[in-house]
N, C-alpha and C positions, 0 to 999 in steps of 0.2 A: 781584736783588730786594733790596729799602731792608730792613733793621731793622724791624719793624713793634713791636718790643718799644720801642725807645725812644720813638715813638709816640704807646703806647697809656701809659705809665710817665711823659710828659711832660700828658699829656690828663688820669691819674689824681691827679697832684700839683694841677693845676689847679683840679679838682672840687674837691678836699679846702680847697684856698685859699678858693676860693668860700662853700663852705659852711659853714667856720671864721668867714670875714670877716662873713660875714648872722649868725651867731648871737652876734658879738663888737658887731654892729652893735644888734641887737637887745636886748642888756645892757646899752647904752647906753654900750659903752667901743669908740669908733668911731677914735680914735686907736692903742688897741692892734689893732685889725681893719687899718688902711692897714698900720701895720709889718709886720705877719702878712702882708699882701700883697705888699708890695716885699720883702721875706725870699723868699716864692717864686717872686718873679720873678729874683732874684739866684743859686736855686737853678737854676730853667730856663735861664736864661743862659750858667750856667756848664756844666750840660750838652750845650747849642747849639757853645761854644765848644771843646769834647772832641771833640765829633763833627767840627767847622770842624780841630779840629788833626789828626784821623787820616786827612779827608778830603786835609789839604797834605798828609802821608807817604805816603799812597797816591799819589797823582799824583806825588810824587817818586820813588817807588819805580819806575813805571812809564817816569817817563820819564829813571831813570837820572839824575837831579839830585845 
């Protein structure tokens, strides 16, 4: 069965992006609201990429690589 925590911890970062980004938008500083966005996407990424790296060690490990 998958992680359901990384998930629900990739879903919660997102929220908080969103809802950062409408209230930076909304203050009329729409440039510091993108940065705020690409920052979290760079955040999500790099946890994409942890999981893509334990997912190669696992497969290595199985198949003995």
């Amino acid at each position: 069965m998958p992680n359901v925590d990384v998930i629900f911890q990739i879903a919660g970062i997102g929220i908080l992006i969103a809802i950062f980004s409408i209230v930076l938008e909304q203050a009329q500083k729409k440039e510091q609201g993108q940065m705020l966005t690409l920052g979290g996407v760079v955040v999500i990424l790099l946890i994409v990429l942890n999981l893509i790296a334990d997912l190669f060690e696992t497969i290595k490990t199985i198949f003995h690589l």
